[in-house]
LOTIKOL-386898 format. One record per atom (N, C-alpha, C, O): residue in three letters; residue number from 0; x, y, z; atom name. Coordinates in Angstrom, 2 decimals. Example, Ala and Ser with C-alpha at 12.3 -4.5 7.8 and 13.67 -1.06 7.14 Angstrom:
<rs>
[ALA,0,[13.19,-5.69,7.80],N]
[ALA,0,[12.30,-4.50,7.80],CA]
[ALA,0,[13.20,-3.30,7.80],C]
[ALA,0,[14.24,-3.32,8.46],O]
[SER,1,[12.85,-2.25,7.08],N]
[SER,1,[13.67,-1.06,7.14],CA]
[SER,1,[12.90,0.03,7.87],C]
[SER,1,[13.41,1.14,8.04],O]
</rs>
This chain:
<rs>
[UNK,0,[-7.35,10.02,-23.17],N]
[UNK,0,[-8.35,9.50,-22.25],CA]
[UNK,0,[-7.65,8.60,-21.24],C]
[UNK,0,[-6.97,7.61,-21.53],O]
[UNK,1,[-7.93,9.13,-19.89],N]
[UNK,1,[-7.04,7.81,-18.86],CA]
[UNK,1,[-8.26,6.10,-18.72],C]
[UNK,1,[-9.45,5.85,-18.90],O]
[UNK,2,[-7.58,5.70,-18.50],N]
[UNK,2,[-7.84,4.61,-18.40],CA]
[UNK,2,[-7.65,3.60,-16.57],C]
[UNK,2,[-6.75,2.93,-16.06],O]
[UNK,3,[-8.67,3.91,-16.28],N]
[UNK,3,[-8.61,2.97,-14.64],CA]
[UNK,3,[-9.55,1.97,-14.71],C]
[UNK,3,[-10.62,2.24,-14.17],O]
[UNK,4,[-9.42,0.59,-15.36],N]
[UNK,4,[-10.41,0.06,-15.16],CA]
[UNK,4,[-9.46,-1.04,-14.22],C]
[UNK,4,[-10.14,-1.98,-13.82],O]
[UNK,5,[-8.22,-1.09,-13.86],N]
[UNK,5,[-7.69,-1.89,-12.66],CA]
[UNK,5,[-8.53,-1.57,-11.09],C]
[UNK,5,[-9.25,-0.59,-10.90],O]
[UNK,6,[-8.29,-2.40,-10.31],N]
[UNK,6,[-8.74,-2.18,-8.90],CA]
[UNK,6,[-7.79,-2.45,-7.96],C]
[UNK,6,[-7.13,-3.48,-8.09],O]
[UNK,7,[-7.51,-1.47,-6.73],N]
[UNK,7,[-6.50,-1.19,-5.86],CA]
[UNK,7,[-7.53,-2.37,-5.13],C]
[UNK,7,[-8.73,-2.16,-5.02],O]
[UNK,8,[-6.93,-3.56,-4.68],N]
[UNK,8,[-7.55,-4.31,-3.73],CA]
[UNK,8,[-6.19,-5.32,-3.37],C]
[UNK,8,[-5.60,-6.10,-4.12],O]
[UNK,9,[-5.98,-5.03,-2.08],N]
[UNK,9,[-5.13,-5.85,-1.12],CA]
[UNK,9,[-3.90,-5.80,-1.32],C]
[UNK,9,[-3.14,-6.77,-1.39],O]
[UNK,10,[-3.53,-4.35,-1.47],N]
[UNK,10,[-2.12,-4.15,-1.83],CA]
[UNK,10,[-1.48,-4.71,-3.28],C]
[UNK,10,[-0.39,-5.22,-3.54],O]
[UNK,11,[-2.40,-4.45,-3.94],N]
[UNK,11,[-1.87,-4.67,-5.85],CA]
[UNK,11,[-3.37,-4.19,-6.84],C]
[UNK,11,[-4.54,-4.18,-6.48],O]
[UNK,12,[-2.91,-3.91,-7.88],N]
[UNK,12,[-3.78,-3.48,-9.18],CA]
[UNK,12,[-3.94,-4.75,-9.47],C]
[UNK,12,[-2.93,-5.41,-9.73],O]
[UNK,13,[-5.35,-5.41,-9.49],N]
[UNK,13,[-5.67,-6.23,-10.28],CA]
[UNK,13,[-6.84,-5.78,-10.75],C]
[UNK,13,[-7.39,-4.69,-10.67],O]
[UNK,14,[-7.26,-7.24,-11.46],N]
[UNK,14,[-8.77,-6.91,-12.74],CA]
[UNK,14,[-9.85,-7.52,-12.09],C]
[UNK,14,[-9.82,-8.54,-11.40],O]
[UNK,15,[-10.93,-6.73,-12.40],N]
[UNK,15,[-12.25,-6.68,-11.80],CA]
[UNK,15,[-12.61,-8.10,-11.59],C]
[UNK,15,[-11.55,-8.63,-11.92],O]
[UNK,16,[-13.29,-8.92,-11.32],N]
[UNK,16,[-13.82,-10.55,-11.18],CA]
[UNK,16,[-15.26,-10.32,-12.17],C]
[UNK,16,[-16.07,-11.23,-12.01],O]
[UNK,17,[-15.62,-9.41,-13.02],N]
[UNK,17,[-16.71,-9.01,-13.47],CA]
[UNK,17,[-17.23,-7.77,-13.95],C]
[UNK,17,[-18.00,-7.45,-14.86],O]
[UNK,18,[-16.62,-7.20,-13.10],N]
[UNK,18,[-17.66,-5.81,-13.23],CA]
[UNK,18,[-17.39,-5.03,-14.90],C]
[UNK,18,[-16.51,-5.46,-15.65],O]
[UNK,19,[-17.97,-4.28,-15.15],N]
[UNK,19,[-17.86,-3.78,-16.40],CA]
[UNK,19,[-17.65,-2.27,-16.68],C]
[UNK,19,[-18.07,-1.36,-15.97],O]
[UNK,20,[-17.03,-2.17,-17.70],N]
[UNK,20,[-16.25,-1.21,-17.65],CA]
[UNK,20,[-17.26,0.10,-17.81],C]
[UNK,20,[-18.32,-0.11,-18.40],O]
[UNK,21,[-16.94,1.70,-17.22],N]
[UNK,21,[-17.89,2.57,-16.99],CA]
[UNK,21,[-17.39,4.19,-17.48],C]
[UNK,21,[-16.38,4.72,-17.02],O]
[UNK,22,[-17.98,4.62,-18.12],N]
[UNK,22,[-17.27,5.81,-18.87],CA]
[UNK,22,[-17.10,6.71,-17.79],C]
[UNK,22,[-17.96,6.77,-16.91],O]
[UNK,23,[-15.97,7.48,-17.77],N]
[UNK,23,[-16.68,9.12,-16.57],CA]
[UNK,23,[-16.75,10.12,-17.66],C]
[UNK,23,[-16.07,10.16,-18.68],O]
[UNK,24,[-17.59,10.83,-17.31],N]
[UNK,24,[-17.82,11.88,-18.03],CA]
[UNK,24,[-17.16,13.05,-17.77],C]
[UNK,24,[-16.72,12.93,-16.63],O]
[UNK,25,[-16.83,14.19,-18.24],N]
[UNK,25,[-16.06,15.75,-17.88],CA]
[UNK,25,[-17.51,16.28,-18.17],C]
[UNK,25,[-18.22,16.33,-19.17],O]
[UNK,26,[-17.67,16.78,-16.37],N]
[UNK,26,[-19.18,17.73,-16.80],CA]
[UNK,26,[-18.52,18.84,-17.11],C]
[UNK,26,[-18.72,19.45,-16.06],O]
[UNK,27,[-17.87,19.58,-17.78],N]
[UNK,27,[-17.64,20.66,-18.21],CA]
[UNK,27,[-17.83,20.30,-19.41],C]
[UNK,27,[-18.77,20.96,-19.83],O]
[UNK,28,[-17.32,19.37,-20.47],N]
[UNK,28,[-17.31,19.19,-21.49],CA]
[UNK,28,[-18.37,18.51,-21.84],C]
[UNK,28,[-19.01,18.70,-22.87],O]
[UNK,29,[-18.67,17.50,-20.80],N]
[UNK,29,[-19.63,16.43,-21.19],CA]
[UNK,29,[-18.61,15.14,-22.56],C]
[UNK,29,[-18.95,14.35,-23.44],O]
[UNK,30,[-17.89,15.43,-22.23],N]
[UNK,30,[-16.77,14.54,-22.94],CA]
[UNK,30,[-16.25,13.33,-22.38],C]
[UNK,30,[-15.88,13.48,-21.22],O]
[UNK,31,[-16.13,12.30,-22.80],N]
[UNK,31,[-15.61,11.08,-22.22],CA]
[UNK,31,[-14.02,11.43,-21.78],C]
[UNK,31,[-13.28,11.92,-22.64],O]
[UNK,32,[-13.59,11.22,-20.66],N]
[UNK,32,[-12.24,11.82,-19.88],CA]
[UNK,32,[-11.70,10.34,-19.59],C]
[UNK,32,[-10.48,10.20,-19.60],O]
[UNK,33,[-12.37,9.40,-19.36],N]
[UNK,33,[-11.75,8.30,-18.85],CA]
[UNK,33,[-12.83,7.09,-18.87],C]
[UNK,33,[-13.95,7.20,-19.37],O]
[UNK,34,[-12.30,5.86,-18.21],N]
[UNK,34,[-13.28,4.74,-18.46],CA]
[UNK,34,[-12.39,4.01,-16.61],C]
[UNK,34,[-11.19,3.95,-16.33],O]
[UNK,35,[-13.39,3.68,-15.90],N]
[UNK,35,[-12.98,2.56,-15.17],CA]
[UNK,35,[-14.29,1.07,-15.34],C]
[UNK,35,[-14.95,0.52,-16.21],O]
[UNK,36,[-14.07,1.00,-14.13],N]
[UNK,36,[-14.72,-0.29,-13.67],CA]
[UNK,36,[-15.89,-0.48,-12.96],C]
[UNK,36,[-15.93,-0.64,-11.74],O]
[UNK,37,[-16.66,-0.47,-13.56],N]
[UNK,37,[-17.47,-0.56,-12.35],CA]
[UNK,37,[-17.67,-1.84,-11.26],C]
[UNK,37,[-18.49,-2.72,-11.53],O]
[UNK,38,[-17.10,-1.88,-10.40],N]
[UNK,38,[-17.02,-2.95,-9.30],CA]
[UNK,38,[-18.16,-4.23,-9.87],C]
[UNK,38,[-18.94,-4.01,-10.80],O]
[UNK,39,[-18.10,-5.57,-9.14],N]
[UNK,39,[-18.82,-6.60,-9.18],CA]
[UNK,39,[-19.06,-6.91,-7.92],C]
[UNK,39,[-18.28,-6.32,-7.17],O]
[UNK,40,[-20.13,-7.85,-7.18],N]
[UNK,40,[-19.94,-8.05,-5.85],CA]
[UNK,40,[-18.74,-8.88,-5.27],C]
[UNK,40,[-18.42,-8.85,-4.09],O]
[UNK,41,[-18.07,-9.67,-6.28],N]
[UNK,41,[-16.97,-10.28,-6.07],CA]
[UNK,41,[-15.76,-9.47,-5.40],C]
[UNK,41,[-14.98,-9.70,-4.49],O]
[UNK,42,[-16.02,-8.23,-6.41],N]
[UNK,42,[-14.83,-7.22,-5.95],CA]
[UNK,42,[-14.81,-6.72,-4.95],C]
[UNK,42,[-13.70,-6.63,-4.43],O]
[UNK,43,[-16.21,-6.09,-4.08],N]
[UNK,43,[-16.32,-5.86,-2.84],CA]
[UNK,43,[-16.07,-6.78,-2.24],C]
[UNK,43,[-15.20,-6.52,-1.41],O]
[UNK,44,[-16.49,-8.12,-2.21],N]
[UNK,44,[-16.12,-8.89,-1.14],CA]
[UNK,44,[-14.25,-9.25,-0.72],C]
[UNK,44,[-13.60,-9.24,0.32],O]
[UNK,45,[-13.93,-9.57,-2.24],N]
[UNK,45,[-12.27,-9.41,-1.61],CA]
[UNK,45,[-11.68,-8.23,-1.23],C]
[UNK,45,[-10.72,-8.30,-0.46],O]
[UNK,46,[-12.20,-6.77,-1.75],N]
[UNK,46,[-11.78,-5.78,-0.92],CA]
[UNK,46,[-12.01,-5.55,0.69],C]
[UNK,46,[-11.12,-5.06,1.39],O]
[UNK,47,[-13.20,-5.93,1.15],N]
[UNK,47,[-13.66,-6.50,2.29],CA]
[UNK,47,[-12.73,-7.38,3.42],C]
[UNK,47,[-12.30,-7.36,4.57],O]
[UNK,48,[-12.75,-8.05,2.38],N]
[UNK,48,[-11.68,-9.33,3.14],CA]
[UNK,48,[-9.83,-8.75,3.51],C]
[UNK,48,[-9.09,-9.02,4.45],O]
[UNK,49,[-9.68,-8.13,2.62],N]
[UNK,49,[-8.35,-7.18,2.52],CA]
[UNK,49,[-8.35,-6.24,3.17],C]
[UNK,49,[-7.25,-5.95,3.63],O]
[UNK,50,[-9.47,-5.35,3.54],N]
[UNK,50,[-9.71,-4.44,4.76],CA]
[UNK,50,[-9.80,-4.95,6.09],C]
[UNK,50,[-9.33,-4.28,7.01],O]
[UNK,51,[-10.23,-5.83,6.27],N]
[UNK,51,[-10.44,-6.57,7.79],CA]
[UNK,51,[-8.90,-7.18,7.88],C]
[UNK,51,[-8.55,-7.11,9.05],O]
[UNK,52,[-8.06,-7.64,7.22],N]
[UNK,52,[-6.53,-8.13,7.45],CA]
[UNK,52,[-6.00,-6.96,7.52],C]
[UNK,52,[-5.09,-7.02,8.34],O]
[UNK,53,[-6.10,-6.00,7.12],N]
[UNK,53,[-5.03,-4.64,7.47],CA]
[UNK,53,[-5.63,-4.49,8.63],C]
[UNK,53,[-5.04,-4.96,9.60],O]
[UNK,54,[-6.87,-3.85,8.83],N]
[UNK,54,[-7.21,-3.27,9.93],CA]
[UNK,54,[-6.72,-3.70,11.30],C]
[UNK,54,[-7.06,-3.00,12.25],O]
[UNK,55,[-5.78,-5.02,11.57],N]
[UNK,55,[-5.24,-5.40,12.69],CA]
[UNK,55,[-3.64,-4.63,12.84],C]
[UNK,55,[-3.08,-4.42,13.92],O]
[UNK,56,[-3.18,-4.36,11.73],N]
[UNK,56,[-1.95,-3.35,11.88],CA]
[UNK,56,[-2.74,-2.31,11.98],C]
[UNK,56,[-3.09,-2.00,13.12],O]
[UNK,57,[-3.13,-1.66,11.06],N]
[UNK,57,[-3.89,-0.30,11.09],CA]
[UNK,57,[-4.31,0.19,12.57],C]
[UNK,57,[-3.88,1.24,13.05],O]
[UNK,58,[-5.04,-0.53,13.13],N]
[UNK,58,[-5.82,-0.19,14.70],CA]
[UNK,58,[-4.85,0.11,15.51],C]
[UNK,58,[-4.88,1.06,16.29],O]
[UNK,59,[-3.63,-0.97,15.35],N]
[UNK,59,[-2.41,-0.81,16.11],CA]
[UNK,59,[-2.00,0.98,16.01],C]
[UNK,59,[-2.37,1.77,16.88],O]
[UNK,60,[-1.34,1.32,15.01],N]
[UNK,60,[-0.47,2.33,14.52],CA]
[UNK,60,[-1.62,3.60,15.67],C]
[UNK,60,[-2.72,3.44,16.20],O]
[UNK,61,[-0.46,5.00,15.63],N]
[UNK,61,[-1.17,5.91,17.01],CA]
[UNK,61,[-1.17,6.66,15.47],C]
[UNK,61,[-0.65,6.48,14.36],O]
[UNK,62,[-2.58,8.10,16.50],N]
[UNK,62,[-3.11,8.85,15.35],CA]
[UNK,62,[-2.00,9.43,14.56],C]
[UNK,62,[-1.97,9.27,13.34],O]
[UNK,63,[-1.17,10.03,15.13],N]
[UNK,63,[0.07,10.74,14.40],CA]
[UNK,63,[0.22,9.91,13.26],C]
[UNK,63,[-0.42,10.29,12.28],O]
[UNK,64,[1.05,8.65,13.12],N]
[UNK,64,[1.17,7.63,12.31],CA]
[UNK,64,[0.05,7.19,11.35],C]
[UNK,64,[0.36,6.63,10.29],O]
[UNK,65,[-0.97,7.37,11.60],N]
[UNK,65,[-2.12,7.50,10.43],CA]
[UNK,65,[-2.45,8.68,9.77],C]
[UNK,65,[-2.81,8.59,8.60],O]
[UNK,66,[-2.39,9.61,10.24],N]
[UNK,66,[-2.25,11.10,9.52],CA]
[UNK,66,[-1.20,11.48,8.82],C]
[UNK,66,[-1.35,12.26,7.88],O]
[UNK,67,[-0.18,11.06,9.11],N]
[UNK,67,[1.26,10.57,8.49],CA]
[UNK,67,[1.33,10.11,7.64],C]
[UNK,67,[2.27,10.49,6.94],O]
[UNK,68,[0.33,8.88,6.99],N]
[UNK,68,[0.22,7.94,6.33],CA]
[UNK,68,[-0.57,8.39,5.11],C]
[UNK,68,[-0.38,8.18,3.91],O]
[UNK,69,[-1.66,9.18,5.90],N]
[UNK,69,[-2.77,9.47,4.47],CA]
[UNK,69,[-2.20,10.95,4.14],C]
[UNK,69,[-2.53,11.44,3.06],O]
[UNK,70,[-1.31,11.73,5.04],N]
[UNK,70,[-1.22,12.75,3.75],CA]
[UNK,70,[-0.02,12.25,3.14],C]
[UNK,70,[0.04,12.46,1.93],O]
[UNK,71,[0.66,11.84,3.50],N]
[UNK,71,[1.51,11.05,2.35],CA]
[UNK,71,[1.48,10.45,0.96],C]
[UNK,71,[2.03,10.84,-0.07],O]
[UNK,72,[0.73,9.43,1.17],N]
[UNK,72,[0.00,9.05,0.02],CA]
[UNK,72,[-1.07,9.61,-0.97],C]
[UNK,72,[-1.62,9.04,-1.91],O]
[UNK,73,[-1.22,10.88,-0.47],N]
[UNK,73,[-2.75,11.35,-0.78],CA]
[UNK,73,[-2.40,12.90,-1.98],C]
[UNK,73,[-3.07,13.92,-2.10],O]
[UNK,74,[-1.20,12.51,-2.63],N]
[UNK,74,[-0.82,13.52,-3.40],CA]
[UNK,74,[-1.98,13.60,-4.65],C]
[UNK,74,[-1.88,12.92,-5.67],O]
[UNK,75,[-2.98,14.46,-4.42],N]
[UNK,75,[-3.53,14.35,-5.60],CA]
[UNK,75,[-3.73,15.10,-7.27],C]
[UNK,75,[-4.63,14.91,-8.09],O]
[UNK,76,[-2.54,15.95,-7.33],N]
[UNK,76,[-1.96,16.68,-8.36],CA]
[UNK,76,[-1.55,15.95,-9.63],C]
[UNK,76,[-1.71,16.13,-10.84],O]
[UNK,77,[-0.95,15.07,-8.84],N]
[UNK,77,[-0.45,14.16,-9.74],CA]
[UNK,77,[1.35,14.61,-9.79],C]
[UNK,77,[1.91,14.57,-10.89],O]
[UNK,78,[2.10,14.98,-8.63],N]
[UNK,78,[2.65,15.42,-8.62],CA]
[UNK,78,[4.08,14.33,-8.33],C]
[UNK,78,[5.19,14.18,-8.83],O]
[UNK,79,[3.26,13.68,-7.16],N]
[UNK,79,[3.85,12.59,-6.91],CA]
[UNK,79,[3.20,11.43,-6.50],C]
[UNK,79,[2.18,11.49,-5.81],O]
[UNK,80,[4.03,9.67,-7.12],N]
[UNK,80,[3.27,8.86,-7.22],CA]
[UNK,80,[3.92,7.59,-5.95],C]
[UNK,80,[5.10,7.42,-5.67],O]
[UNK,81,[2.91,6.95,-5.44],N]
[UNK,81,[3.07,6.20,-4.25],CA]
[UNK,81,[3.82,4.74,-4.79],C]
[UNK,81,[3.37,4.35,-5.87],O]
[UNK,82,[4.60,4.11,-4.34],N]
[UNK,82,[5.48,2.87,-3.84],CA]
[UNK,82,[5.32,2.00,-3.17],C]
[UNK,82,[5.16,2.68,-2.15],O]
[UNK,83,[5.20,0.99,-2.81],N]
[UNK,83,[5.29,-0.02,-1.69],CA]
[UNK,83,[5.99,-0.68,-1.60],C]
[UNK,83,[6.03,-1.67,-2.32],O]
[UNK,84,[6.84,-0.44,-0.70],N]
[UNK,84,[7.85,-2.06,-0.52],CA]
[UNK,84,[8.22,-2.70,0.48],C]
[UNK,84,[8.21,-2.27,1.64],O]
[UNK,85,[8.62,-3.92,0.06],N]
[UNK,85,[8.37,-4.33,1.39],CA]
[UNK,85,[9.54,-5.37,1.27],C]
[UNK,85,[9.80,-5.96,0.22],O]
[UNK,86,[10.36,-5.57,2.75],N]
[UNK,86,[11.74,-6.07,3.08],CA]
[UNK,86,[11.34,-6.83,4.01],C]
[UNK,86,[10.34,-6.57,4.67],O]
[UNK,87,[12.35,-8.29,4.28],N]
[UNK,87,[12.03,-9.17,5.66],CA]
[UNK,87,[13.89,-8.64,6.24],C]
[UNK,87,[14.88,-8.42,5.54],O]
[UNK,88,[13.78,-8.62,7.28],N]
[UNK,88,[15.14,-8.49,7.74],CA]
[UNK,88,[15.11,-9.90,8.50],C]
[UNK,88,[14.14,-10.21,9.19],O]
[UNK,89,[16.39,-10.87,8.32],N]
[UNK,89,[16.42,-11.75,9.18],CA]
[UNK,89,[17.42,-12.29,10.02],C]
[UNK,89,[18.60,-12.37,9.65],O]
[UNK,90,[17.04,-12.67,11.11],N]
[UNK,90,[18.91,-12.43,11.80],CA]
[UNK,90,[19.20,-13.56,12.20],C]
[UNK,90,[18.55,-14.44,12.77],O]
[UNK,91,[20.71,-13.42,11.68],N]
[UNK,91,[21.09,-14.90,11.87],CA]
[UNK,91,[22.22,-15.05,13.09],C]
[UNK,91,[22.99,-15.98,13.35],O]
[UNK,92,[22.03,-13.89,13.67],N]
[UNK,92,[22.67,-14.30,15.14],CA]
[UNK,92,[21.95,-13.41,16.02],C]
[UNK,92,[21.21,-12.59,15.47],O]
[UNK,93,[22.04,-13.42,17.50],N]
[UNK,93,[21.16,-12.85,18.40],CA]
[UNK,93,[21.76,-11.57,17.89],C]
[UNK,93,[22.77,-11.48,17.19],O]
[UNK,94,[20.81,-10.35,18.45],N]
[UNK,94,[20.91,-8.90,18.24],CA]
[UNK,94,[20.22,-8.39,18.88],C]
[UNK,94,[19.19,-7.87,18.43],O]
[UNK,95,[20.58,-8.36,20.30],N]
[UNK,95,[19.91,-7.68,21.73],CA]
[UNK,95,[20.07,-6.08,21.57],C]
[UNK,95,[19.25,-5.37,22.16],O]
[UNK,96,[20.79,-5.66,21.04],N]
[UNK,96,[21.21,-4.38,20.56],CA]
[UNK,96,[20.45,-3.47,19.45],C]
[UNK,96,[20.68,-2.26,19.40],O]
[UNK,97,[19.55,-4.09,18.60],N]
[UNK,97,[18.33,-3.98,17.82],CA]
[UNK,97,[18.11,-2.86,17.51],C]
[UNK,97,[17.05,-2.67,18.10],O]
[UNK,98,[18.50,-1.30,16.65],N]
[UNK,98,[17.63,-0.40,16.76],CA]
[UNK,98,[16.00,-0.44,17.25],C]
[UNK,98,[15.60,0.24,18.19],O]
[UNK,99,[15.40,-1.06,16.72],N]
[UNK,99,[13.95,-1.39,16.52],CA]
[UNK,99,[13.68,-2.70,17.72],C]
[UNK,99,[12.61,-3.27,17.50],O]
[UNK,100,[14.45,-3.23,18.89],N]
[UNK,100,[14.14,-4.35,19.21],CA]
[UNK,100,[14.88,-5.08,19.49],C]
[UNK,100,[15.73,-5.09,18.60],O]
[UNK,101,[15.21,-6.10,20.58],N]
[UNK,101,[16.10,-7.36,20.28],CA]
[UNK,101,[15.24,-8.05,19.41],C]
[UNK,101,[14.02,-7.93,19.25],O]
[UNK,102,[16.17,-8.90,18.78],N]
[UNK,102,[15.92,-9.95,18.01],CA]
[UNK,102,[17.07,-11.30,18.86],C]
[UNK,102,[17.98,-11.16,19.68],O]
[UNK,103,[16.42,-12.73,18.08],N]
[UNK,103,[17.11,-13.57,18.42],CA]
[UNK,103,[17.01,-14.51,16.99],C]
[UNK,103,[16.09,-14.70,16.20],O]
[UNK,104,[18.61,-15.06,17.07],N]
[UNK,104,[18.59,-16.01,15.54],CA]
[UNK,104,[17.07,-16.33,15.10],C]
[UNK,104,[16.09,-16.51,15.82],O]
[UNK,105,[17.18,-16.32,13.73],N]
[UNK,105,[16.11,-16.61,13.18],CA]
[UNK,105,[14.92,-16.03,13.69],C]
[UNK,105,[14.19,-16.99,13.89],O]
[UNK,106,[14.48,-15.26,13.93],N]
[UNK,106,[13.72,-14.19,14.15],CA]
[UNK,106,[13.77,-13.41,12.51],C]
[UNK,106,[14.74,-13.26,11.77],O]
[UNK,107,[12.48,-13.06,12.34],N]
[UNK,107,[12.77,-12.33,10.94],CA]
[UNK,107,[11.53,-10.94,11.22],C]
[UNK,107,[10.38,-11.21,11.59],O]
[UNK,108,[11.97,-9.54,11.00],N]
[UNK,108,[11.05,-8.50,11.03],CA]
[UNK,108,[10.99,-8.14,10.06],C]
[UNK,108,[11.88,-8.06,9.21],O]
[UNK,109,[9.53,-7.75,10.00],N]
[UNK,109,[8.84,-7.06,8.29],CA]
[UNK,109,[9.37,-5.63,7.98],C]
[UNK,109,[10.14,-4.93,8.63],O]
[UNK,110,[8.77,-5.41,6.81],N]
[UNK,110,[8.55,-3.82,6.96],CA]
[UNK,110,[7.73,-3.17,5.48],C]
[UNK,110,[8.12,-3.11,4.32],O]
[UNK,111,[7.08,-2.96,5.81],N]
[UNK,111,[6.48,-1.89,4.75],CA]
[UNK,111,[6.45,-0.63,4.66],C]
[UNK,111,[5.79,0.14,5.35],O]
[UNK,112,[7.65,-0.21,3.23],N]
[UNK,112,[7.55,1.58,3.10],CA]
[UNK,112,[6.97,1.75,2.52],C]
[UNK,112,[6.39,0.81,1.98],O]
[UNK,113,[6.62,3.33,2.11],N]
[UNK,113,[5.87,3.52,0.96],CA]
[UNK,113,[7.05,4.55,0.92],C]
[UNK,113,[7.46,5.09,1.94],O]
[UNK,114,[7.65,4.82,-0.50],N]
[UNK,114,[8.38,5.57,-0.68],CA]
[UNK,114,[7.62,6.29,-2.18],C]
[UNK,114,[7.31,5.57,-3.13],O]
[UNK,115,[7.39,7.82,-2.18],N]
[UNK,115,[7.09,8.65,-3.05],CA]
[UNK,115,[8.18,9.36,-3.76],C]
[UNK,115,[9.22,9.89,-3.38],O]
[UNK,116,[7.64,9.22,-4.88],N]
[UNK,116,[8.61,9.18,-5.74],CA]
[UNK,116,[8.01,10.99,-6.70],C]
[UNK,116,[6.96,11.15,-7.32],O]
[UNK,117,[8.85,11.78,-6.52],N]
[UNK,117,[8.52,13.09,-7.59],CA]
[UNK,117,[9.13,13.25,-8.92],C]
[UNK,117,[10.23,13.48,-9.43],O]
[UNK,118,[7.80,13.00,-9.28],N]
[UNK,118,[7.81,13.32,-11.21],CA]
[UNK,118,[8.81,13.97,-11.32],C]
[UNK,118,[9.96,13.54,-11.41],O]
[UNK,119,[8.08,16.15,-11.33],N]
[UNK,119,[9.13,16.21,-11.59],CA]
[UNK,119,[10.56,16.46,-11.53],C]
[UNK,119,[11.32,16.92,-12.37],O]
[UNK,120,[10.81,15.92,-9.96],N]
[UNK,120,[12.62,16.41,-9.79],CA]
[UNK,120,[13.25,14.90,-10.25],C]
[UNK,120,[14.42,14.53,-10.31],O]
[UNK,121,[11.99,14.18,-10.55],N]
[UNK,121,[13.14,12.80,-11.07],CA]
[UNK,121,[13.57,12.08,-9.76],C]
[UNK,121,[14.66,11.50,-9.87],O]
[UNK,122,[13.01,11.98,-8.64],N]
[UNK,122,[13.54,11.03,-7.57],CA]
[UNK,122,[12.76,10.73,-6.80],C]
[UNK,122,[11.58,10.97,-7.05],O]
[UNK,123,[13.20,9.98,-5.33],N]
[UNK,123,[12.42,9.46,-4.11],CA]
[UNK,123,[12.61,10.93,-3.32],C]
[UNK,123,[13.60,11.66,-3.24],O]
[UNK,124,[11.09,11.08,-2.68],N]
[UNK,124,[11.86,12.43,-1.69],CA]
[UNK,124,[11.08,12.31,-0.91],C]
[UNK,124,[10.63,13.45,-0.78],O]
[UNK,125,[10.35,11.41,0.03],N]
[UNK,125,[9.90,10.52,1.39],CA]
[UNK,125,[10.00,9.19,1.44],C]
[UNK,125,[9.70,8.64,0.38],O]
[UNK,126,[10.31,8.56,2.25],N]
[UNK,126,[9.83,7.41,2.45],CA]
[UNK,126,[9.11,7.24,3.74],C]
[UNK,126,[9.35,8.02,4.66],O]
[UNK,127,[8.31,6.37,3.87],N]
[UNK,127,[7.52,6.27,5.61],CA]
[UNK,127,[7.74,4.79,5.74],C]
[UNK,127,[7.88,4.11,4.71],O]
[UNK,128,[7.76,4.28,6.85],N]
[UNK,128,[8.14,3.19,6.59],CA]
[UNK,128,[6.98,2.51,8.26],C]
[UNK,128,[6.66,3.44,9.00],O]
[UNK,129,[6.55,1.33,8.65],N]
[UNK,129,[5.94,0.64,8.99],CA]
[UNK,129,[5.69,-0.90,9.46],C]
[UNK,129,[4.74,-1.66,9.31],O]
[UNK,130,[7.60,-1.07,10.44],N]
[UNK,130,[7.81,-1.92,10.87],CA]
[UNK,130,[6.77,-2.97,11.61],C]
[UNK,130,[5.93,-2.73,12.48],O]
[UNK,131,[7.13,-4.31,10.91],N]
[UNK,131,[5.86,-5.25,11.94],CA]
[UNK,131,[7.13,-6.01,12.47],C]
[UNK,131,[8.19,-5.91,11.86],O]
[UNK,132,[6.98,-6.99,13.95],N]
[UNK,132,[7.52,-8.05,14.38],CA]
[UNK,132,[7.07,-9.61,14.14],C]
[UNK,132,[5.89,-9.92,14.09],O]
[UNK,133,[7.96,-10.38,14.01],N]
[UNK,133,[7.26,-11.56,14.16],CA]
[UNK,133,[8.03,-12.27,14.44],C]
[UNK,133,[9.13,-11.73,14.50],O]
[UNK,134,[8.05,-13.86,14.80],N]
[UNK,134,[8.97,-14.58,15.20],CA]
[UNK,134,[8.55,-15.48,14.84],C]
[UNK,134,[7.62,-16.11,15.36],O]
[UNK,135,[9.40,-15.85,13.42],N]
[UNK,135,[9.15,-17.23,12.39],CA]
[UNK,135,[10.55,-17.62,12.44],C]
[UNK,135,[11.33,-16.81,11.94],O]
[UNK,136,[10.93,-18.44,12.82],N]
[UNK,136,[12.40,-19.61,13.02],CA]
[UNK,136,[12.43,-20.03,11.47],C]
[UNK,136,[11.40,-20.19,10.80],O]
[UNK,137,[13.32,-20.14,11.14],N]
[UNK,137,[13.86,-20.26,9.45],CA]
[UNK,137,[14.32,-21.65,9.62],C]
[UNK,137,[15.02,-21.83,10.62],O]
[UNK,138,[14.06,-22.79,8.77],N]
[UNK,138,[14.85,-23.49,8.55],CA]
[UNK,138,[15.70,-24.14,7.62],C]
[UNK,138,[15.24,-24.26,6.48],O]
[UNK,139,[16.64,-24.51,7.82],N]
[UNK,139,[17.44,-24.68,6.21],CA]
[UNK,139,[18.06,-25.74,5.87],C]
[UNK,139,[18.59,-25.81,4.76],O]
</rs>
């Protein structure tokens, strides 16, 4: 029997604020197949709140790059399973030369990949990746 009673909210699996746990059924069998969660209003609201903070990168990105994004992630075989990671690059001397950009000292750019990973050949075999800019001065 799988078991999902975690909730994908704001970029991590956490546990419900409430809600209670909910059998699914196999209408073929009529057999218990799994158990999640059934949401609380708590849970909508921080998913809420976590949707309106993406949606300012998100809006950014062009359609290509969002279609890009969801069939990527959207393996639903179970064939292959999604990643997130995420790197600050930070530079500690100017770099007008930038693949991605000049930068200037202390300047630091994000990045979020999602790298998919296949069961079964045993490895990474995409990554997409989802550079942000910013300009936070480091101090030390």
């Amino acid at each position: 029997m799988r078991d999902y009673r975690k909730m994908y909210i704001d970029g991590a699996w956490v546990d419900s604020a409430g809600g209670q746990p909910l059998d699914v059924i196999n209408p073929a069998t009529e057999a218990v197949a799994g158990v999640i969660t059934n949401g609380s209003a708590e849970d909508v609201d921080r998913a809420v709140r976590a949707a309106r903070r993406a949606f300012v990168s998100w809006s950014r990105s062009s359609r290509a790059e969002r279609i890009e994004l969801l069939s990527f992630v959207g393996a639903t075989d179970g064939s292959r399973i999604a990643a997130e990671l995420h790197t600050t690059l930070l530079a500690l001397r100017d770099w007008p030369d930038m693949p991605t950009g000049p930068m200037r000292t202390g300047d630091t750019r994000q990045r979020v990949s999602f790298a998919m990973y296949d069961i079964a050949e045993g490895g990474f075999d995409r990554d997409l990746a989802t550079p942000k800019k910013t300009k936070t001065p480091v101090t030390a």
